[in-house]
LOVEXNU-225560 format. One record per atom (N, C-alpha, C, CB): residue in one letter; x, y, z. Coordinates in steps of 0.001 Angstrom, whole numbers, padded with zeros to 6 digits, always signed. Glycine has a CB too. Example, Ala and Ser with C-alpha at 12.3 -4.5 7.8 and 13.67 -1.06 7.14 Angstrom:
REM residues 2
A+013190-005690+007800 A+012300-004500+007800 A+013200-003300+007800 A+011308-004473+009046 S+012850-002250+007080 S+013670-001060+007140 S+012900+000030+007870 S+014084-000598+005725 
This chain:
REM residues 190
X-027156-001872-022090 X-025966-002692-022011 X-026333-004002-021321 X-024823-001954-021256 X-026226-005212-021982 X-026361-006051-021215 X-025384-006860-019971 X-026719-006625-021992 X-025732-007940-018814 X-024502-007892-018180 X-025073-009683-018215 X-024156-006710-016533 X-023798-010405-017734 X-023946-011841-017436 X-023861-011925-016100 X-022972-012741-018068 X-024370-012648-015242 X-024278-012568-013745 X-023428-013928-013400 X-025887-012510-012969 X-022085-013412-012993 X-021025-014522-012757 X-021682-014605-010546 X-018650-013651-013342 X-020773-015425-010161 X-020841-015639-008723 X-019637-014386-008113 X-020404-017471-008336 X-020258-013878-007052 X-019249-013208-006359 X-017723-013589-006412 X-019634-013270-005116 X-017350-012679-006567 X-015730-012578-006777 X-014948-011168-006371 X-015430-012803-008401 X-013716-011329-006498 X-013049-009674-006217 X-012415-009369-007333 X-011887-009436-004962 X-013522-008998-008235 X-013633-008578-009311 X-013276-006887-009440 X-014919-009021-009656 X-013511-005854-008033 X-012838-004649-007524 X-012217-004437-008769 X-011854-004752-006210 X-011860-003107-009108 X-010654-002497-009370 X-010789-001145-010204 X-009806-003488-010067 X-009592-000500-010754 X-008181-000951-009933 X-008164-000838-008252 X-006892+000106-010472 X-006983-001588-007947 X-006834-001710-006432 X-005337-000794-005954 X-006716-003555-006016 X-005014-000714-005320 X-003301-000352-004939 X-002701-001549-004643 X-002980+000663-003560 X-001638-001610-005383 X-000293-003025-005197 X+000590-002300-004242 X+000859-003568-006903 X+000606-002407-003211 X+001999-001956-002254 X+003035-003011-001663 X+001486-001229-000902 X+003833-002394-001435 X+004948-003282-000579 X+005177-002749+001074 X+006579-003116-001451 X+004294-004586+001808 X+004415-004136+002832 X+005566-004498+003623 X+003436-004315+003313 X+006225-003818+004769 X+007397-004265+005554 X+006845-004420+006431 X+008519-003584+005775 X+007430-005381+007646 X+007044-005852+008412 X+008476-006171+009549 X+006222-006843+007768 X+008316-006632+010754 X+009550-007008+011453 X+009253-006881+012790 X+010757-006207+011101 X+009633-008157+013162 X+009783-008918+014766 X+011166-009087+015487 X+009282-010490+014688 X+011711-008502+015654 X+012921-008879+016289 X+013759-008725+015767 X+013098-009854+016640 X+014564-009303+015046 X+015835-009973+013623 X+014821-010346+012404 X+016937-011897+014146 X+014219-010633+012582 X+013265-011019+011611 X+012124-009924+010909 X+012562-012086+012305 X+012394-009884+009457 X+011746-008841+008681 X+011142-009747+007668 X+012729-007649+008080 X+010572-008690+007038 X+010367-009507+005808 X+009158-008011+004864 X+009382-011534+006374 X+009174-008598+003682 X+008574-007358+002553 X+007753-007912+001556 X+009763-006544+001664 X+006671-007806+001452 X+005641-008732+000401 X+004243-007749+000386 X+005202-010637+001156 X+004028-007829-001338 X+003379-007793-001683 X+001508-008055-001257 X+004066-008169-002247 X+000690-006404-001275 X-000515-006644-000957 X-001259-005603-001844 X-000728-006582+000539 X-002348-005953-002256 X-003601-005627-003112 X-004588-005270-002115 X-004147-006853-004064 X-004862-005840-001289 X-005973-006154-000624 X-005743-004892+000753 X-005987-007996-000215 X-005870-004183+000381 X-005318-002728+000940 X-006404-001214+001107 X-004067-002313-000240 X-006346-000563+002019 X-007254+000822+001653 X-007474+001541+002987 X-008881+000468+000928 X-008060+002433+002897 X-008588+003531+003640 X-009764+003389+004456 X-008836+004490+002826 X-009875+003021+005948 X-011489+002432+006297 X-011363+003647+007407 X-011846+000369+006995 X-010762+005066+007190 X-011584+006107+008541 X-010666+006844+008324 X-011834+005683+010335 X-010815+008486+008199 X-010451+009590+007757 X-010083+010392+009675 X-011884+010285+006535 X-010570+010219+010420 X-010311+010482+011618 X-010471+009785+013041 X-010783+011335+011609 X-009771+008879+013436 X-008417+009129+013537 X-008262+008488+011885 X-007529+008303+015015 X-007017+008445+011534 X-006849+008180+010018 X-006336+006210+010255 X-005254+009569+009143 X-007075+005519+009811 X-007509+004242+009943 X-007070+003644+008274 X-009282+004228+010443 X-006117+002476+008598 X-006048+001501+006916 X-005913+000063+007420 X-004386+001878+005670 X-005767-000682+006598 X-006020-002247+006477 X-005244-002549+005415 X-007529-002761+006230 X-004355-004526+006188 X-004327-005112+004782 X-005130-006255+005313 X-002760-005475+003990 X-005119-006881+003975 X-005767-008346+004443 X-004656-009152+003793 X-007510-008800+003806 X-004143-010377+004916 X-003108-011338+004855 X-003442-012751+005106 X-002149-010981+005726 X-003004-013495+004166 X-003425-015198+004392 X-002667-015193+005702 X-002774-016590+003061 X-003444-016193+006803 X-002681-017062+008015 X-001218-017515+007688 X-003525-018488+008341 X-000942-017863+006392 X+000052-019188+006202 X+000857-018126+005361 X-000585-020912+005312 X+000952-017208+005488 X+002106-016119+004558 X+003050-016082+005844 X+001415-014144+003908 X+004167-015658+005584 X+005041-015680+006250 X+005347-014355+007588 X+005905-015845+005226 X+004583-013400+006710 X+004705-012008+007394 X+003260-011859+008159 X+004994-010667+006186 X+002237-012913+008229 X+001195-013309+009273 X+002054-012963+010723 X+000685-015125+009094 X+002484-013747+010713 X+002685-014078+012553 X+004024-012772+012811 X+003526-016378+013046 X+004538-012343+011896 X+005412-010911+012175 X+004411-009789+012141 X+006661-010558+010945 X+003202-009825+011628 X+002819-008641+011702 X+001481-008667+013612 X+002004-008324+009781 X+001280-010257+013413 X+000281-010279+014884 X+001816-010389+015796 X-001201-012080+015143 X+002720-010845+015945 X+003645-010409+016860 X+003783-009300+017203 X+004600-010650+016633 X+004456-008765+016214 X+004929-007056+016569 X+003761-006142+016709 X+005879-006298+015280 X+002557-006419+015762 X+001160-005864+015865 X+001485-004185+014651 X+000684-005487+018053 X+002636-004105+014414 X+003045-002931+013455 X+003386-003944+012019 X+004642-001867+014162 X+003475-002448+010685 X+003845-002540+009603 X+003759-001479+008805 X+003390-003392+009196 X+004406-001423+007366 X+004274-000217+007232 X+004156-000718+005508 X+005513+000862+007967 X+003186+000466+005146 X+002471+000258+003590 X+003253+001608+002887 X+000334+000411+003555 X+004158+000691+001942 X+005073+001165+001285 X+004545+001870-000036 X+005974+000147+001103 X+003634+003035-000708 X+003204+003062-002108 X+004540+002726-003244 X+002529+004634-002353 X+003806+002199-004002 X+004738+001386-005246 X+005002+002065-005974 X+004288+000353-006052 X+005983+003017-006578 X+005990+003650-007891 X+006219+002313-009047 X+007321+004904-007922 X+005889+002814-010347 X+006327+001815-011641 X+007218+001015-011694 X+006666+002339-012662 X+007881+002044-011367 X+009738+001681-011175 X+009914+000464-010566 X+010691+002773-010115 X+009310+000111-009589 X+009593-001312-009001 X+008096-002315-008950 X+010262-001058-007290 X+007674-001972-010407 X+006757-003193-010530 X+007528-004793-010707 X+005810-002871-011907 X+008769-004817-010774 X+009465-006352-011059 X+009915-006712-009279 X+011268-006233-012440 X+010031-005681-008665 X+010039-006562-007104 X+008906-006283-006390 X+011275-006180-006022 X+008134-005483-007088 X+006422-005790-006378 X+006122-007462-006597 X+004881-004717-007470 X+006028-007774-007704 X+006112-009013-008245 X+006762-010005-007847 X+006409-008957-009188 X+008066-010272-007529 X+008938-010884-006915 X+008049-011059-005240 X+010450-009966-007066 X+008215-009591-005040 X+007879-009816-003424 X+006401-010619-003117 X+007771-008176-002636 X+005791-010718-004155 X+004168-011682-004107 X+004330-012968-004331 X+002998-011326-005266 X+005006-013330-005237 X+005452-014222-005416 X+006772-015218-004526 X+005557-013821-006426 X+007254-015131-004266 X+008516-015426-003687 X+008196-015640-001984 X+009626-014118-004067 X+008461-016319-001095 X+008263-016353+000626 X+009084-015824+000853 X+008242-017508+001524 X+009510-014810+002054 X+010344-014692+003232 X+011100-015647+003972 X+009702-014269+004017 X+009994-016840+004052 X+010597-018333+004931 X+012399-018673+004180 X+009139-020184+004386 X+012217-018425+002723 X+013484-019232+002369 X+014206-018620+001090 X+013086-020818+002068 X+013727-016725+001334 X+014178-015780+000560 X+014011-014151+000909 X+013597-016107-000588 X+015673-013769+000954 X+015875-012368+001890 X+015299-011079+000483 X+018153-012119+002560 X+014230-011323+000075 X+013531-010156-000601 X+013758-008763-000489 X+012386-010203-000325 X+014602-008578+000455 X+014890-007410+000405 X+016574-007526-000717 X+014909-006823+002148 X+017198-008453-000230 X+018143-008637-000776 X+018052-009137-001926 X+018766-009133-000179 X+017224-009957-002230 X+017128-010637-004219 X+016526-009168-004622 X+015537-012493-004810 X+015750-009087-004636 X+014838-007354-005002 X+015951-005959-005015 X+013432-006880-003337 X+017209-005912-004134 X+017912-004315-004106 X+016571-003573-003480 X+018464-003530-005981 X+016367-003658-002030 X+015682-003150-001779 X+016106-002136-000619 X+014869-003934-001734 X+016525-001034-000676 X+017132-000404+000460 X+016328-000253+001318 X+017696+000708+000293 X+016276-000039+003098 X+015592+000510+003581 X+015965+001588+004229 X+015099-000124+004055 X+015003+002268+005359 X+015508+003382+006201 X+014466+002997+007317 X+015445+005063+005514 X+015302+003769+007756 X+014287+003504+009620 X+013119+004406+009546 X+015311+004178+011433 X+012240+003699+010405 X+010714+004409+010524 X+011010+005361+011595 X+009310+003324+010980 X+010185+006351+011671 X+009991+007143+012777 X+009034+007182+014067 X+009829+008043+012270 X+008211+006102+013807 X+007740+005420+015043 X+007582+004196+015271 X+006766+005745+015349 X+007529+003506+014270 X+007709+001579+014536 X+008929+001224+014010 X+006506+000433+013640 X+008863-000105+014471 X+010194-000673+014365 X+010665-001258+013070 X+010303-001654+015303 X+009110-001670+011972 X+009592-001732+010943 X+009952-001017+010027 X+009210-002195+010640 X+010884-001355+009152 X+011716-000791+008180 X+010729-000020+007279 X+012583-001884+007417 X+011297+000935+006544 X+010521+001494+005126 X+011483+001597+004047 X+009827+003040+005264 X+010828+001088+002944 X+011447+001288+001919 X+011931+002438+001410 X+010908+000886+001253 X+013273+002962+001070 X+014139+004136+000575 X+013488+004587-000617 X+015667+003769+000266 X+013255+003678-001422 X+012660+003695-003195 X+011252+004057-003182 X+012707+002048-004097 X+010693+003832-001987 X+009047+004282-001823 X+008642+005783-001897 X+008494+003836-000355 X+008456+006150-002605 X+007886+008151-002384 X+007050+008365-001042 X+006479+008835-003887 X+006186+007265-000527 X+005026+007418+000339 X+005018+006290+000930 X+003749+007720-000253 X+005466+006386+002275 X+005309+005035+003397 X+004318+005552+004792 X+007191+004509+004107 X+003729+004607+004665 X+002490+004609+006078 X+003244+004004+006979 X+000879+003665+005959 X+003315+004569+008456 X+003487+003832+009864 X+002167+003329+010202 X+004030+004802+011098 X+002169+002435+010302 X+001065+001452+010720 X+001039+000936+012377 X+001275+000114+009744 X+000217+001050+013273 X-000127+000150+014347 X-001367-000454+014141 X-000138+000781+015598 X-001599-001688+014302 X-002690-002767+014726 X-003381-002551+015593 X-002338-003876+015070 X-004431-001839+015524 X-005362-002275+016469 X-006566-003066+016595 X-005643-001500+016814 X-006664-003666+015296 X-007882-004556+015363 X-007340-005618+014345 X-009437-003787+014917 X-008110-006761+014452 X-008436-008026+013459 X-009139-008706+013474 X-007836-008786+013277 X-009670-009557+012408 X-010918-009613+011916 X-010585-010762+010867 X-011512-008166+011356 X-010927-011899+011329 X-010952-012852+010656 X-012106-013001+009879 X-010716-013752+011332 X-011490-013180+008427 X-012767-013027+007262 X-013062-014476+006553 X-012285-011831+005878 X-011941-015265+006603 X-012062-016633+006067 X-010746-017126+005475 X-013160-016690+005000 X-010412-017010+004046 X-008943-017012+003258 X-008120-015836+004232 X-009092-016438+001276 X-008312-014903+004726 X-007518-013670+004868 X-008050-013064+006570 X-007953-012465+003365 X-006994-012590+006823 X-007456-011861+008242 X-007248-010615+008167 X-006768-012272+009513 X-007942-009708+008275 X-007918-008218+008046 X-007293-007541+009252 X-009377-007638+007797 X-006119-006622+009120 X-005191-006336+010089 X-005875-004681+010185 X-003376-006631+009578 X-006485-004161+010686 X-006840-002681+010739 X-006019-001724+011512 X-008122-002543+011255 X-005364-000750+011333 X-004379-000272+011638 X-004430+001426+011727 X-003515-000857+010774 X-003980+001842+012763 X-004261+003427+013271 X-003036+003936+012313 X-004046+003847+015294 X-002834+004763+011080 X-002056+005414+010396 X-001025+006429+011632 X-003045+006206+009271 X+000364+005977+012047 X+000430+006893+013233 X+001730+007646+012475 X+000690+006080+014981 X+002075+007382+011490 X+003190+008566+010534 X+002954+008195+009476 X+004888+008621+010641 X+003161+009358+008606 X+003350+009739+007054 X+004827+010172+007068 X+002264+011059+006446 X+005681+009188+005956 X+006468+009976+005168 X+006487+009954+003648 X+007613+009746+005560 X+006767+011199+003200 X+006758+011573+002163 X+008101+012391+001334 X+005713+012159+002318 X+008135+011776-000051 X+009641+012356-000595 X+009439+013324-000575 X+010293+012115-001833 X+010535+014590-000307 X+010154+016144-000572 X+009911+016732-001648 X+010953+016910-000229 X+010434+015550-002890 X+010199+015934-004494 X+008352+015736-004610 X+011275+014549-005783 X+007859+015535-004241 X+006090+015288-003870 X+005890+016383-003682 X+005457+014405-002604 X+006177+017166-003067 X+005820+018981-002211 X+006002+019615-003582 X+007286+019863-000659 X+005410+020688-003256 X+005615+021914-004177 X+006325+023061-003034 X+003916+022508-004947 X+006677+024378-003397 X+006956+025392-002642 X+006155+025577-001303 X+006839+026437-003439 X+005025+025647-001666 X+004308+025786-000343 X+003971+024975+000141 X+003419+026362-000219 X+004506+023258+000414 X+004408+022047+000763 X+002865+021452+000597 X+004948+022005+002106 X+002323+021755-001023 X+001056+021078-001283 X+001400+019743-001613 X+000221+021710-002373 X+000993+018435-001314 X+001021+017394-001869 X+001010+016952-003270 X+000336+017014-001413 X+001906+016512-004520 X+001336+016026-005173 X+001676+014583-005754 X+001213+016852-005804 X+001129+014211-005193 X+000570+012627-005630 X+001032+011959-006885 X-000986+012615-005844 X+000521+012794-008142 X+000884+012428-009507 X+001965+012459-010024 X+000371+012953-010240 X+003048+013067-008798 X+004285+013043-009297 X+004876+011685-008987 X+005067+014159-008778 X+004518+011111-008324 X+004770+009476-007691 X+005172+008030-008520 X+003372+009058-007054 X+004411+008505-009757 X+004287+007305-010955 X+003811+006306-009989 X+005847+006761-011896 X+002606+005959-009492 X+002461+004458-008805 X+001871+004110-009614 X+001849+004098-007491 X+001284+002898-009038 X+001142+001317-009846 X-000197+001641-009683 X+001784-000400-009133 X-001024+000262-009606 X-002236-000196-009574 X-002523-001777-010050 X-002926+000739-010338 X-002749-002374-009278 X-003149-004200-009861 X-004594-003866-010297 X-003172-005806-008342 X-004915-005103-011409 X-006467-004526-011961 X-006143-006462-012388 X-006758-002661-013685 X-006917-007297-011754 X-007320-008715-012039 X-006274-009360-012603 X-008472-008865-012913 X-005392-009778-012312 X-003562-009887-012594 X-003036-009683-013419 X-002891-010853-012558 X-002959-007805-013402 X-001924-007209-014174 X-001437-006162-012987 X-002483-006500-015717 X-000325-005371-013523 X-000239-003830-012924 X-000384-003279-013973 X+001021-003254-012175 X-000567-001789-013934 X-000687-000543-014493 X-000123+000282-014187 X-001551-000119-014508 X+000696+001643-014870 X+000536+002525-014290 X-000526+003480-014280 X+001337+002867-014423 X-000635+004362-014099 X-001342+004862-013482 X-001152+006143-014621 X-001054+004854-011931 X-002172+006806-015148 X-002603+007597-016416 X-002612+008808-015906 X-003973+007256-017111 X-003430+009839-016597 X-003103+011304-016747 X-004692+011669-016182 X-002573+011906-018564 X-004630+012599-015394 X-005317+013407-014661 X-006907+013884-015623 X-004191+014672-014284 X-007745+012949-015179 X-009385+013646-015983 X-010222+014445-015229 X-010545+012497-016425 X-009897+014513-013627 X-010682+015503-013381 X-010320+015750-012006 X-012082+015250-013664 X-011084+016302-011030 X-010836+016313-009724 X-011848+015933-008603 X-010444+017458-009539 X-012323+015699-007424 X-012972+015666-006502 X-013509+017333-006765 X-012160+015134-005197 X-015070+017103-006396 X-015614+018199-006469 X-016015+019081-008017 X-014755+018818-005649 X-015193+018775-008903 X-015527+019526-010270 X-017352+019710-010545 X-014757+018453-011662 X-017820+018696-010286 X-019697+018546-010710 X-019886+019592-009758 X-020837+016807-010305 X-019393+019969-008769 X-020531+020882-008008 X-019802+022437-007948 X-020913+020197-006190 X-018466+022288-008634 X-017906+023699-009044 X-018924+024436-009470 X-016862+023720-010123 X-018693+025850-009485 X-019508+026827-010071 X-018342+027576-011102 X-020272+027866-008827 X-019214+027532-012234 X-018466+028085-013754 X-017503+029429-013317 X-019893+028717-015129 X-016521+029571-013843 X-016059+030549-013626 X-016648+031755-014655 X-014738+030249-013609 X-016641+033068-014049 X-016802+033911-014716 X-015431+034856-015775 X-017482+034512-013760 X-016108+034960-017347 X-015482+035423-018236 X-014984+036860-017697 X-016286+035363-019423 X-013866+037426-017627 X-013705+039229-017428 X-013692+039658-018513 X-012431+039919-016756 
């Protein structure tokens, strides 16, 4: 297969599109991030990365909290909105129908419509250049109870989320395999 060698880029993907909330005082706000993920499994550790000059910058180094909303399909048109659109001189929660509910340990809001919201605290940042990377101690999970099964196993795929892939969304397709399958051992015929 041959390849062309372009210049570094964030060419990544797919990525997760979430909607993050945020809030200082009276002041909230809900926008759109890609630039998102998982950097430590114990303590359980995530990140976004946010331009200086976005609006929810200085609400999220104020308060030092936020919370990463997963996107189902369903609201890929105010994922969109919320990336597009500022906080400075538009109530996004309100153009969008965006309900919220109270968090259970920070002060910012979580989205009602979200199946899966992260409580987020700040404990680190890391200025990268365009973006400052907000690294954040995961300190609650909530999750819709329609996600559970009987014996409260997680499932994920019931969620319909999104995915950005080089400016589009997606949803998100049908199940090809699992973690671990290559090193399964065959089951035996009775």
């Amino acid at each position: 297969m041959s390849k062309i060698q372009w210049q570094g880029s964030t060419l990544l993907g797919p990525v997760p599109a979430v909607l993050v909330t945020c809030a200082d005082g009276e002041t909230k706000n809900v926008f759109t991030v890609a630039w998102t993920g998982i950097v430590n499994s114990k303590p359980p550790k995530t990140y976004i990365s946010v331009r200086p000059e976005r609006f929810s910058y200085d609400i999220i180094k104020n308060s030092g909290e936020f919370a990463i909303n997963l996107t189902p399909s369903s609201l890929v048109r105010a994922l969109d909105t919320c990336g597009v659109r500022s906080g400075r001189d538009t109530d996004k929660f309100e153009k969008c129908r965006l309900a919220t509910q109270s968090a259970n340990v920070i002060s910012a809001p979580l989205l009602a419509a979200s199946p899966l919201s992260l409580e987020c605290r700040v404990c680190d940042t890391v200025d990268l250049g365009s973006h400052t990377m907000f690294i954040a101690d995961i300190v609650s999970c909530n999750v819709e109870e329609s996600l559970l099964d009987e014996k409260g196993k997680l499932h994920m795929e019931k969620a319909g989320l999104l995915a950005y892939l080089h400016g589009s969304y997606y949803a998100l397709g049908k199940k090809i395999g699992s973690m671990g399958d290559s090193v399964k051992k065959p089951r035996r015929k009775s």
